[in-house]
C-alpha positions in Angstrom: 161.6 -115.1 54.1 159.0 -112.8 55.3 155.6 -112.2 52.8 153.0 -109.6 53.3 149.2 -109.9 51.9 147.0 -107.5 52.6 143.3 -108.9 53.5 140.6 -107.6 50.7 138.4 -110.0 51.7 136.3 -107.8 54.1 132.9 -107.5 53.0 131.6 -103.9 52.7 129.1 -103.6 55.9 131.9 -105.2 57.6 134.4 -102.9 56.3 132.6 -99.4 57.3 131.8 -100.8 60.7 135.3 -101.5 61.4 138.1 -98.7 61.6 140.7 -101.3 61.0 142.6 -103.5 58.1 144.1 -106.8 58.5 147.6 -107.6 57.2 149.0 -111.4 57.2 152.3 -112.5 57.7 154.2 -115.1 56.6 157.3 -115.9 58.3 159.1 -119.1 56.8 162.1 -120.2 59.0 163.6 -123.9 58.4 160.9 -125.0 56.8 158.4 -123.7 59.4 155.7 -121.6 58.3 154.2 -119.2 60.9 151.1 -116.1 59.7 150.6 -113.5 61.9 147.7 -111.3 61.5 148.4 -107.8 61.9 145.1 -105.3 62.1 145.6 -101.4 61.6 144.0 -99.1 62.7 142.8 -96.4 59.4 145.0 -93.8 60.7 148.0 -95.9 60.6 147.5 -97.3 56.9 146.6 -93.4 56.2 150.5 -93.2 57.6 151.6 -95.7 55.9 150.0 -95.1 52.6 151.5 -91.7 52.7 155.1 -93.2 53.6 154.8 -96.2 50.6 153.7 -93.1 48.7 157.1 -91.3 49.3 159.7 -94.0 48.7 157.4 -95.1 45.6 156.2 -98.3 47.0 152.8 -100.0 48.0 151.8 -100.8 51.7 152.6 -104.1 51.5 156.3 -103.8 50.5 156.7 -100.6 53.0 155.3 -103.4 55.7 158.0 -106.1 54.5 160.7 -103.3 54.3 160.3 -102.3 58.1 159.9 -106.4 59.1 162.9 -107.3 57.3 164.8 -104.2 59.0 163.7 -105.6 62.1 164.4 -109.0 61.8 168.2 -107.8 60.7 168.4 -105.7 63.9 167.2 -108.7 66.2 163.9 -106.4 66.7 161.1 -108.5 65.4 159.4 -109.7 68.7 159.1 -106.2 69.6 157.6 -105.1 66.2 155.1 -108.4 66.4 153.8 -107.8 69.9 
């Protein structure tokens, strides 16, 4: 199972000051939970945005989308580096 959340926690000082968002993830396997933080920078959630935009999805699903295709092509280490 793989679960996206974005971060909206960031106070706004902190939020100007910092070009960058922080996605978690959640990756459950046998029972083991494991949350990877995954910061981006604004001009790839500008990307992103725009690609969620196209296939009619937010950034969060686009996100688990692309993990689950990489999980299924035995990619995921490379994604989560």
């Amino acid at each position: 199972m793989v679960r996206v959340q974005e971060q909206k926690d960031v106070s706004q000082p902190v939020a100007r000051a910092t070009p960058f968002a922080n996605f978690a993830i959640m990756m459950r396997h046998k029972g083991e939970e494991k949350v990877t933080d995954l910061p981006l920078p604004s001009s790839a959630i500008e990307a992103l945005a725009l690609e969620a935009m196209s296939r009619d999805l937010d950034i969060g699903g686009l996100i688990g989308q692309v993990l689950v295709a990489a999980i299924n092509k035995d990619m995921i280490q490379e994604v989560l580096r």
